[in-house]
C-alpha positions in Angstrom: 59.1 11.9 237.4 56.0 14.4 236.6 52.6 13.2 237.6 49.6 13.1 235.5 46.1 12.6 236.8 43.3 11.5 234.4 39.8 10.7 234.7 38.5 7.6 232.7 34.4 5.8 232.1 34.0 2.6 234.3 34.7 1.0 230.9 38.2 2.4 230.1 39.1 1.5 233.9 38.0 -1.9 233.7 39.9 -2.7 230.8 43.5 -1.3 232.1 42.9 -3.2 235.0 42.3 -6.3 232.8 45.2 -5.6 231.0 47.2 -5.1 234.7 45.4 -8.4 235.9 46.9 -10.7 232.5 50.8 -9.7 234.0 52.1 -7.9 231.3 52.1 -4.6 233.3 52.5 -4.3 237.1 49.7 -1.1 237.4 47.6 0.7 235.1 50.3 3.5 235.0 52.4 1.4 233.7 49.8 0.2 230.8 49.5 3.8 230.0 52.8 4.7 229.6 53.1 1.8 227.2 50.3 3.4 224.9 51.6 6.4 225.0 55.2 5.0 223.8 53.5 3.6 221.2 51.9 6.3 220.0 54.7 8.7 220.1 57.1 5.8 218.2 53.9 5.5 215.7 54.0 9.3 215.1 57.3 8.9 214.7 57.2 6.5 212.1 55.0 8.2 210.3 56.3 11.4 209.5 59.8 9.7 208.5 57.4 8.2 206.1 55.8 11.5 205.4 59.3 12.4 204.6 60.5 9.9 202.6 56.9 10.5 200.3 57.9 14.0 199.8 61.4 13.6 199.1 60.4 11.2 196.5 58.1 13.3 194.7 60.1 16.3 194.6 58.2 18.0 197.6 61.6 18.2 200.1 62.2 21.1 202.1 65.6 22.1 202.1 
């Protein structure tokens, strides 16, 4: 597994450890890889729609 190192404000830190300290995720890692899934599967989503818009208005790339 690649590593990634990332600086966060006092702020963002506290609340990933909140979120870690509630149970749903066992480290802060964790929490982040979460968003990030999210977010991908989000940009996901949206450009089938993107698609689906375009198709319907004649606008498909073929």
């Amino acid at each position: 597994m690649a590593q990634l190192n990332i600086s966060l404000p006092d702020k963002l830190k506290a609340w990933a450890d909140a979120r870690v300290a509630e149970g749903r995720y066992s480290s802060a890692s964790d929490y982040v890889r979460d968003l990030m899934r999210r977010d991908q599967d989000a940009a996901e989503a949206k450009a089938r729609l993107q698609a689906a818009i375009d198709a319907g208005a004649g606008l498909a790339v073929e």
